[in-house]
C-alpha positions as CSV (number, residue, x, y, z in Angstrom):
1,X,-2.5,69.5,33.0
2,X,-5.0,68.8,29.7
3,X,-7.0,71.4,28.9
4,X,-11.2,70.5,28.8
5,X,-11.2,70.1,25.0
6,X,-8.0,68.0,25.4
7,X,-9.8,65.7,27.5
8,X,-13.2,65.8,25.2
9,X,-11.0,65.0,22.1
10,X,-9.5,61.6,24.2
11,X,-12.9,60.5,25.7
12,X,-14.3,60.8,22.2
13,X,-11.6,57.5,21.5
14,X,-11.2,55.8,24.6
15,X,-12.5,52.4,23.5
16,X,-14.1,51.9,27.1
17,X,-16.3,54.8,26.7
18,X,-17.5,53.7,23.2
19,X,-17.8,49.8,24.3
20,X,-20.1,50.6,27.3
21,X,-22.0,53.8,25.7
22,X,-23.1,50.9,22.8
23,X,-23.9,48.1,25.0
24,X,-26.1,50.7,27.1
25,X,-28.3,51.8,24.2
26,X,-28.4,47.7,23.5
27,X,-29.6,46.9,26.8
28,X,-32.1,49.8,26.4
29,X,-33.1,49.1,23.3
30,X,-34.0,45.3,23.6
31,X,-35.0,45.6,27.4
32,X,-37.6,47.5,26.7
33,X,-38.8,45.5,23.6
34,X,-38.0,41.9,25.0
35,X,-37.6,41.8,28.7
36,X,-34.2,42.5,30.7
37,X,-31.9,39.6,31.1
38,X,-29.5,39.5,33.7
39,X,-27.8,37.3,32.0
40,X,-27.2,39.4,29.5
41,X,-26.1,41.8,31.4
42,X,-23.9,39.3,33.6
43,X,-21.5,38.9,30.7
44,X,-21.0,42.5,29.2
45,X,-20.1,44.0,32.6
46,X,-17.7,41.3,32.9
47,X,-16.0,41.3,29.8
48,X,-16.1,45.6,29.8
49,X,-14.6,45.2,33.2
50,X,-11.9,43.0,31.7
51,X,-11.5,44.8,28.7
52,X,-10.8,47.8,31.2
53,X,-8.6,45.5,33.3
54,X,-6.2,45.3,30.2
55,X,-6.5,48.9,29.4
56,X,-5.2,49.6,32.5
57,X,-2.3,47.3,32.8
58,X,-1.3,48.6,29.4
59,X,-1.1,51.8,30.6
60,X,0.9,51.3,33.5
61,X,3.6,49.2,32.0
62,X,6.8,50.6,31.0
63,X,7.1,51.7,27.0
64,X,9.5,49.1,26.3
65,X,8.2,45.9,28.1
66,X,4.6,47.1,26.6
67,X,6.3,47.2,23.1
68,X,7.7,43.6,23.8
69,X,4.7,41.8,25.1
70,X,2.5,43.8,22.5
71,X,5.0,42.2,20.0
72,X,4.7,38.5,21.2
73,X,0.9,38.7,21.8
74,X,0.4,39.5,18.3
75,X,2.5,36.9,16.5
76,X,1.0,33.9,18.7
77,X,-2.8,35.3,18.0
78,X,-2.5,36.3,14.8
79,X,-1.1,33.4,13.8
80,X,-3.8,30.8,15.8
81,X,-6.6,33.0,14.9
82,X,-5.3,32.9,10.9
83,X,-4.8,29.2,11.3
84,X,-8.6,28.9,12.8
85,X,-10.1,31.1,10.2
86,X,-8.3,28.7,7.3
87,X,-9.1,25.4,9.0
88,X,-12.1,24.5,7.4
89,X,-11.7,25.8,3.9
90,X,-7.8,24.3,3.7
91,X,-7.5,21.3,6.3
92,X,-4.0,20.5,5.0
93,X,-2.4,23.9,4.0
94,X,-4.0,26.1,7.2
95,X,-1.1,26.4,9.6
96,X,1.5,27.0,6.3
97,X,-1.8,30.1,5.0
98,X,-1.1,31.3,8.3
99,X,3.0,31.4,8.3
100,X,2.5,33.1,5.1
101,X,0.4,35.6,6.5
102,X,2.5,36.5,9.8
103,X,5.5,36.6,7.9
104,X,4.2,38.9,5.5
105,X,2.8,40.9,8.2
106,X,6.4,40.9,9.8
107,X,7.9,41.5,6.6
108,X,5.6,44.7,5.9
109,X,6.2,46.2,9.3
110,X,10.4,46.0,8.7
111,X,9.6,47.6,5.6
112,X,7.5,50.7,6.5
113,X,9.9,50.6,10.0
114,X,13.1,51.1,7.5
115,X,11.9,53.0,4.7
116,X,8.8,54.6,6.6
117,X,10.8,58.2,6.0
118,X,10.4,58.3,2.0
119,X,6.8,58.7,2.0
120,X,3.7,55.8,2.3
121,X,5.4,54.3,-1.2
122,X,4.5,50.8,0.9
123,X,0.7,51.8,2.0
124,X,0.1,53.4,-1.5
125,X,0.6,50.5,-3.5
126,X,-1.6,48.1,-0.5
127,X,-4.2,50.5,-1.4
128,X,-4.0,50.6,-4.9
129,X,-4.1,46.5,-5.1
130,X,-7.0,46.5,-2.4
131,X,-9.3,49.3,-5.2
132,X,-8.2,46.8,-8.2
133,X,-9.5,43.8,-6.0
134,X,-12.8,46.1,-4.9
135,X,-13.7,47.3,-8.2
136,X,-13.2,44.1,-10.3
137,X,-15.4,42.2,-7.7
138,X,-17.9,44.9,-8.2
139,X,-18.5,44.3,-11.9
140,X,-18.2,40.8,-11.9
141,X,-22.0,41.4,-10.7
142,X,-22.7,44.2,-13.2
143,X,-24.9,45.9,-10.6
144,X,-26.9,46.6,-7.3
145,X,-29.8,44.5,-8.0
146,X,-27.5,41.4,-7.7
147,X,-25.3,42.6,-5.0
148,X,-28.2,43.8,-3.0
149,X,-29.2,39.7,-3.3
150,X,-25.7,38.4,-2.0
151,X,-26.0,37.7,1.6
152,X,-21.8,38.3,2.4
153,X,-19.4,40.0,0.6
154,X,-17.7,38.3,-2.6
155,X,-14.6,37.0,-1.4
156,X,-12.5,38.9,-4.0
157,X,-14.0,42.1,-2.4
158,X,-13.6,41.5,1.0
159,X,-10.0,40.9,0.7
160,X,-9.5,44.3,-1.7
161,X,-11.7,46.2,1.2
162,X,-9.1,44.7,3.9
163,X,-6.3,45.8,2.0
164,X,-8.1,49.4,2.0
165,X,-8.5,49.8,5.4
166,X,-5.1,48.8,6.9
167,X,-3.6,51.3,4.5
168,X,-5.9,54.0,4.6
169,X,-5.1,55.3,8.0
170,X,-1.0,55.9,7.0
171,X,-2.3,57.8,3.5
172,X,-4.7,59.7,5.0
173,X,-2.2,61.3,7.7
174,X,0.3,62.0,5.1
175,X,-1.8,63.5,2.9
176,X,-3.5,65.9,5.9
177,X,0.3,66.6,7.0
178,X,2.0,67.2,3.4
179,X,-0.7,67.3,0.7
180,X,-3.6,69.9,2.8
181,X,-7.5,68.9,3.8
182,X,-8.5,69.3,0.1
183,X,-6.8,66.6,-0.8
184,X,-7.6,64.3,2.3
185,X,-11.1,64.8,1.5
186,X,-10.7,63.9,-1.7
187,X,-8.9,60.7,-0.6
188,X,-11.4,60.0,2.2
189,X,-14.6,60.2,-0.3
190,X,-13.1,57.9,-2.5
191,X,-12.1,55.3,0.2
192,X,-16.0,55.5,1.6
193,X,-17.2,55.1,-2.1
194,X,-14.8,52.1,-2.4
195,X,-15.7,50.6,0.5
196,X,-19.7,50.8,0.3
197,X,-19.4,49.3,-3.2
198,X,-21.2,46.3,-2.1
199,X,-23.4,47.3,0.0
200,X,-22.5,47.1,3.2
201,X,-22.7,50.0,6.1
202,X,-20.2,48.2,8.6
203,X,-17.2,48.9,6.0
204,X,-17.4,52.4,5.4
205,X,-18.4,53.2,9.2
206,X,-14.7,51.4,9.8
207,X,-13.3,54.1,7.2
208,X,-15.1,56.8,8.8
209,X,-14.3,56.0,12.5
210,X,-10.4,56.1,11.2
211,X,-10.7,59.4,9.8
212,X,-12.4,60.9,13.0
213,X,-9.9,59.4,15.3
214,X,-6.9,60.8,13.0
215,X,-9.0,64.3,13.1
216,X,-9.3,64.1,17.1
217,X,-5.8,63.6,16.9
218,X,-5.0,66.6,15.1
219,X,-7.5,68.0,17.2
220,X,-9.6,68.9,14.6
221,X,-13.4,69.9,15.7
222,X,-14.8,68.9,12.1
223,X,-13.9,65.4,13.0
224,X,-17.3,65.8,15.5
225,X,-19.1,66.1,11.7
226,X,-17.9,62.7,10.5
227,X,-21.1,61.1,13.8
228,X,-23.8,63.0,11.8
229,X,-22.2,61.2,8.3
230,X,-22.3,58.2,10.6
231,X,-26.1,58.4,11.5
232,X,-26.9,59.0,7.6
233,X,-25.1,56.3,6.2
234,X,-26.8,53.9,8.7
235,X,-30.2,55.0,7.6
236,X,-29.4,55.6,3.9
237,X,-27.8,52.0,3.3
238,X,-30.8,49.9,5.6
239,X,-33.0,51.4,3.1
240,X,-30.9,50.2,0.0
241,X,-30.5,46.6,1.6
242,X,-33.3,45.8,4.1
243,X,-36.1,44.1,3.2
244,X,-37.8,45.0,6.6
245,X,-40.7,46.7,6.9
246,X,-39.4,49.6,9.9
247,X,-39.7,53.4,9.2
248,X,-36.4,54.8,8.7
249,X,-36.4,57.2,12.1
250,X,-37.3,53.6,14.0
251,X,-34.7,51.6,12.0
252,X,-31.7,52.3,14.5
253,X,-33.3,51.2,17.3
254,X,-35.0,48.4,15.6
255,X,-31.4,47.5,14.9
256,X,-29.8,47.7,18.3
257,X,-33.4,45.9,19.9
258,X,-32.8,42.5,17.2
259,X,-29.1,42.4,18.4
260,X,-30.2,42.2,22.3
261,X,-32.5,39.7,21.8
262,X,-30.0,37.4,19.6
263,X,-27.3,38.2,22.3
264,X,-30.3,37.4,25.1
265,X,-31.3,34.3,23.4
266,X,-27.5,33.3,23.4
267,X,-26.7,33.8,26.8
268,X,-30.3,31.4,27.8
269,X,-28.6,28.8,26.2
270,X,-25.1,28.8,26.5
271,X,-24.9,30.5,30.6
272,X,-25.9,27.6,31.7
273,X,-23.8,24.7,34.0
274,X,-25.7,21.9,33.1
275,X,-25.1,19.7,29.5
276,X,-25.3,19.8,26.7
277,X,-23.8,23.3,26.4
278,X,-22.3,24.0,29.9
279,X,-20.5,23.8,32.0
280,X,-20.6,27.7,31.2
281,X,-17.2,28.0,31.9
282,X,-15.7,26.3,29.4
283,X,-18.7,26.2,26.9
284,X,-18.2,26.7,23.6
285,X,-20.2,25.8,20.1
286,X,-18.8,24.5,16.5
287,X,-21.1,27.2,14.7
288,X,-21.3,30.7,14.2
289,X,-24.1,32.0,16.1
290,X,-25.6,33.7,13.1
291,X,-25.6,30.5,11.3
292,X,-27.4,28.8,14.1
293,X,-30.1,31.6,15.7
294,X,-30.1,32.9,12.4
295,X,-31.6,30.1,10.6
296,X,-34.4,29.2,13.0
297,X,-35.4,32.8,13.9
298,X,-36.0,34.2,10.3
299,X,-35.6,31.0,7.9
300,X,-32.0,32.0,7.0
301,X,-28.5,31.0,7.0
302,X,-27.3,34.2,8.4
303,X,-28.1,36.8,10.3
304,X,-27.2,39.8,12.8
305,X,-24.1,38.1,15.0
306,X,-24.7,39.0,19.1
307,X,-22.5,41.4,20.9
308,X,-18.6,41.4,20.9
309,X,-18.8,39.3,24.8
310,X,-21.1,37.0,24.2
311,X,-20.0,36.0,20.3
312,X,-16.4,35.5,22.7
313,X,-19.0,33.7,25.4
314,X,-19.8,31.2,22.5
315,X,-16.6,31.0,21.3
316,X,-14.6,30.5,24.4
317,X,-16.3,30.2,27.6
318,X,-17.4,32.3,30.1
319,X,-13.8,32.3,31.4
320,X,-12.0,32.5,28.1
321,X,-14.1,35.5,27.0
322,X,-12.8,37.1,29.7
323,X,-9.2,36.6,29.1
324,X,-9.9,37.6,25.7
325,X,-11.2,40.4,26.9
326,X,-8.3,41.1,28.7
327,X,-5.8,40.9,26.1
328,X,-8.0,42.8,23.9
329,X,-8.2,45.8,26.3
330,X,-4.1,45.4,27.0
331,X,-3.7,45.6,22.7
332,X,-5.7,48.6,22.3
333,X,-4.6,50.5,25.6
334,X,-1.1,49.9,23.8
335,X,-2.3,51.8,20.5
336,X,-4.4,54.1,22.5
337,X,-1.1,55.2,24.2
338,X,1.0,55.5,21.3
339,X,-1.5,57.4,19.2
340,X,-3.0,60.0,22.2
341,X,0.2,59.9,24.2
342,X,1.5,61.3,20.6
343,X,4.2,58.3,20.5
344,X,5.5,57.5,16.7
345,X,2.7,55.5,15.4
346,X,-0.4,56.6,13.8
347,X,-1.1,52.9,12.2
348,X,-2.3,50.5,14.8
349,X,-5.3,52.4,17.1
350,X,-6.4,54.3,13.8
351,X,-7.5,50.5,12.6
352,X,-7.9,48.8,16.2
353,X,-10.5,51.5,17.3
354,X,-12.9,51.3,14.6
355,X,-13.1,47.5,14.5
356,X,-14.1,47.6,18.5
357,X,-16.8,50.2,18.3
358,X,-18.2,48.3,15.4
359,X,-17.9,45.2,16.8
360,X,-19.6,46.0,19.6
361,X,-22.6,45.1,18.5
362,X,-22.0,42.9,15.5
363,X,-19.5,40.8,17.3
364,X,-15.9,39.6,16.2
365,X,-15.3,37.0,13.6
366,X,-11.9,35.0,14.0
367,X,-10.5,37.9,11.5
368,X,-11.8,40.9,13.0
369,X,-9.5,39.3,16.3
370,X,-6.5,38.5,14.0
371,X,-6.7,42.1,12.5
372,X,-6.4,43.7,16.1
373,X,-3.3,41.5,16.7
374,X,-2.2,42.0,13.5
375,X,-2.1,46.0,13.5
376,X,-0.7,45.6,17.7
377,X,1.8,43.5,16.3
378,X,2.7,45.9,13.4
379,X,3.1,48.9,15.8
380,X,5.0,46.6,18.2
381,X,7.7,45.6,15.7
382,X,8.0,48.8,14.3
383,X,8.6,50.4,17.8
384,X,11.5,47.8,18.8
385,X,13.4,47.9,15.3
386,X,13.3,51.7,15.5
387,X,14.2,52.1,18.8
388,X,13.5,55.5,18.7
389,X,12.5,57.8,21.9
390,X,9.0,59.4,21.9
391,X,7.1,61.2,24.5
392,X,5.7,58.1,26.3
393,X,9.2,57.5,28.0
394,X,9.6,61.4,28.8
């Protein structure tokens, strides 16, 4: 029987919770300063109901068989959603970028699976590499004024910050198991510094998700500090970068208002049977959303990406968003259950749950996806070439 606080600490991480709780303050937010939509609200109960469809499954599979569909599902999506991401920018090398990348990924798992027991020798060098890529993409701009005019991260940077995240979470635990919370600390402010080099909140709210879900893990009640940090860095950043005239104690719900009317706008167009953009179904749309409502509602070629379901709505159809949705919920009920069911892996929810609850509103891009399947397919592998026991087959 859990105890009360046993059951706070895993609500705190239950991606459901977090999912719904977000799209609630979006609907609130934008309803009240654009009109409800039922549309709107149409697709996000569907694709949380799906999402919580595949939560469930997950968690009512056997260990094994969850280890071994875990495993395929992320080695055919990582390597499509790779491929997709390449497409455009390498017509002719795509599908051999995206061999190179699964096998890699493969490759890496074996290697912290084999050798996991000397110490994170594999994780501390990914993190070293990603703070060389970080830093020298930093001062190839020589300061804030000119990042503060860059619309996306440099790619040079964006790749160093990936290669800090997906190590960060193996580091951090080793250093709060065998190093002490002095040292973690140290390690976590660095990591935030790293990662808000450029400018932008969404990365170093990813780094401080991680460390509260490792801290709930522990079941440490300072980890309930990191939401304040959370709050603050969300108000202190929008004042570095935005250019809108909002007060800073409005600016959140400002925020979460925009993102309902993008995602309201969205679902106008695109839920619909008839052409050019139906049958809703099976709709889909070449573009980014951003790229398209962002351009003719404030003159720009970006702008703030709808809500995780409908981006998928755009993407895939009404009907492919909700498979997506599925598998999605089945990949992170998998590292939910290894990681609060205290199984052997502390890697794949510590990165899955943060890009979910920031997602949420934002949306996916086709790597945000891969990354999921990527870090399921890491735990998977891991799990199958150890063979080991752990409390989830108890």
């Amino acid at each position: 029987m859990r105890s009360p606080r046993e059951k706070l600490y895993r609500a705190a991480v239950h991606p459901t919770l977090g999912i719904s709780l977000i799209l609630f303050a979006l609907l609130l937010s934008g309803a009240w300063s654009y009109g409800f939509d039922w549309r709107w609200l149409l697709v996000s109960s569907l694709g949380v109901l799906s999402f919580q469809l595949g939560f469930t499954i997950s968690s009512k599979l056997e260990v094994d068989r969850l280890h071994r569909i875990s495993f395929l599902l992320g080695e055919v999506l990582t390597f499509i959603l790779v491929a997709v991401s390449f497409r455009e920018v390498a017509p002719l090398l795509f599908p051999i970028i995206s061999l190179a990348w699964v096998s890699v990924l493969n490759m890496s798992a074996y290697a912290v699976a084999v050798f996991g027991k000397r110490g994170p020798l594999f994780q501390l060098i990914t993190y070293s590499s990603g703070m060389g890529f970080v830093i020298h993409s930093f001062l190839q701009y020589g300061g804030w004024d000119e990042i503060r005019k860059l619309p996306l991260i440099p790619v040079e940077g964006a790749f160093g910050m990936f290669l800090l995240f997906i190590s960060y979470p193996s580091v951090l635990w080793w250093l709060l198991e065998e190093r002490g919370n002095i040292q973690a600390l140290l390690f976590f402010s660095l990591t935030s510094g790293l990662m808000i080099l450029h400018g932008f909140r969404a990365d170093v709210f990813l780094v401080v998700l991680t460390t509260f879900l490792l801290l709930v893990k522990r079941k440490s009640p300072s980890g309930f500090a990191l939401l304040t940090i959370l709050l603050v860095l969300f108000i202190l950043v929008g004042e570095v970068r935005s250019y809108v005239n909002v007060p800073s104690y409005e600016r959140l719900v400002f925020r979460l208002a925009t993102t309902y009317y993008y995602s309201k706008e969205l679902c106008r167009y695109f839920l619909t049977p008839f052409p050019p953009f139906g049958p809703f179904w099976v709709s889909s749309i070449p573009l980014h959303p951003s790229q398209s409502f962002g351009r003719g509602i404030f003159g720009k070629e970006y702008g703030i990406t709808p809500t995780m379901f409908v981006g998928l709505l755009v993407d895939l159809g009404l009907l492919g968003m909700m498979a997506m949705s599925l598998i999605l919920g089945l990949l992170s009920g998998y590292g939910y259950r290894l990681s609060m069911d205290e199984g052997n892996d502390h890697f794949s929810y510590s990165i899955i749950w943060p890009i979910l609850i920031t997602r949420t509103e934002v949306g996916f891009s086709q790597l945000d996806l891969a990354l999921v399947a990527g870090s399921a397919l890491f735990a998977s592998l891991a799990n199958l070439i150890n063979g080991r026991e752990t409390k989830l087959d108890r």
